[in-house]
Structures are given as structure tokens and as C-alpha cells.
C-alpha positions in Angstrom: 0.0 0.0 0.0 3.0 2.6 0.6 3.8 2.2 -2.7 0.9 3.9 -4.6 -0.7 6.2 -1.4 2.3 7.2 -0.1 0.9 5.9 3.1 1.0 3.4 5.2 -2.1 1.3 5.6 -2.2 1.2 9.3 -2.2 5.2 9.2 -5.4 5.1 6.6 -7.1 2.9 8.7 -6.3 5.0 11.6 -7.1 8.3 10.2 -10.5 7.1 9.4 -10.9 5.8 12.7 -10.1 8.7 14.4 -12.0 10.7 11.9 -15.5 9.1 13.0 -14.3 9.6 16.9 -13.9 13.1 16.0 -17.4 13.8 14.7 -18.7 11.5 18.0 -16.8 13.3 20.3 -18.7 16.5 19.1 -21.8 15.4 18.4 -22.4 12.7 20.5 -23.1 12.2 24.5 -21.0 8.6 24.5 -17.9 8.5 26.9 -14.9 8.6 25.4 -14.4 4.6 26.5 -17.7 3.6 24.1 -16.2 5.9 21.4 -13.2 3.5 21.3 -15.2 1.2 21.3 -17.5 2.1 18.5 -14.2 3.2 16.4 -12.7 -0.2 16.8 -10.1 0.0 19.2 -9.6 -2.5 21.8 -8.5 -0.7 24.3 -9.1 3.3 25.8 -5.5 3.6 26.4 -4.6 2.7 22.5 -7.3 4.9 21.3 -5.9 7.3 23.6 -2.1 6.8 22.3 -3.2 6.7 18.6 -5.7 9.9 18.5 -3.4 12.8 20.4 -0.4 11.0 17.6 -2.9 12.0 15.1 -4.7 15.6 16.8 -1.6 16.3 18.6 -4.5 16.2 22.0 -6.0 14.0 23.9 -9.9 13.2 22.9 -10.8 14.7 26.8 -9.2 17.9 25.2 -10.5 17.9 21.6 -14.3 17.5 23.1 -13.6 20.3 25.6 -12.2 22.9 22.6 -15.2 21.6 20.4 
């Protein structure tokens, strides 16, 4: 896949992911544990990890500046 994207497919898959937690974590009422859930990680602490990689924030910060 890094051949033709440029990307790697782990980092799609986790930019969608954390793409649809975005729009839940503004739009939605769901603690940040179900959102992991719901986005497919396995754990809070990975989702936790993987989204302030991506938003350069934790998800409790991205809902409180949203």
C-alpha cells in the first residue's frame, strides 16, 4: 500500500478511525471509552495513544475545545 498512497495502511485505517471519533466526540453524548469502542479499538489507552499521535490532543481535550 505505501507504494501507490504514499501511506501506510495502518495510518489510513487510523485516520479514518479517528475521523468518526472526532465527529462523535462532538456530536455525540457517548464516553470517550464507548467511542473507542465504536471506532474499533480494543483498548481506551490505544485509542488514547493513537488519537493525540494524530490531533496532537487528547480526545478529553479535543471534546472540551469543540
Amino acid at each position: 500500500m505505501y507504494r501507490s498512497t504514499g501511506r501506510y495502511y495502518t495510518d489510513i485505517v487510523n485516520t479514518y478511525r479517528i475521523d468518526k471519533a472526532r465527529g462523535l466526540l462532538q456530536y455525540s453524548g457517548k464516553t470517550i471509552a464507548a467511542i473507542a469502542e465504536d471506532c474499533g479499538y480494543h483498548t481506551v489507552y490505544h485509542f488514547n495513544r493513537t488519537f493525540k499521535k494524530f490531533m496532537h490532543m487528547s480526545a478529553a481535550e479535543y471534546r472540551r475545545k469543540r
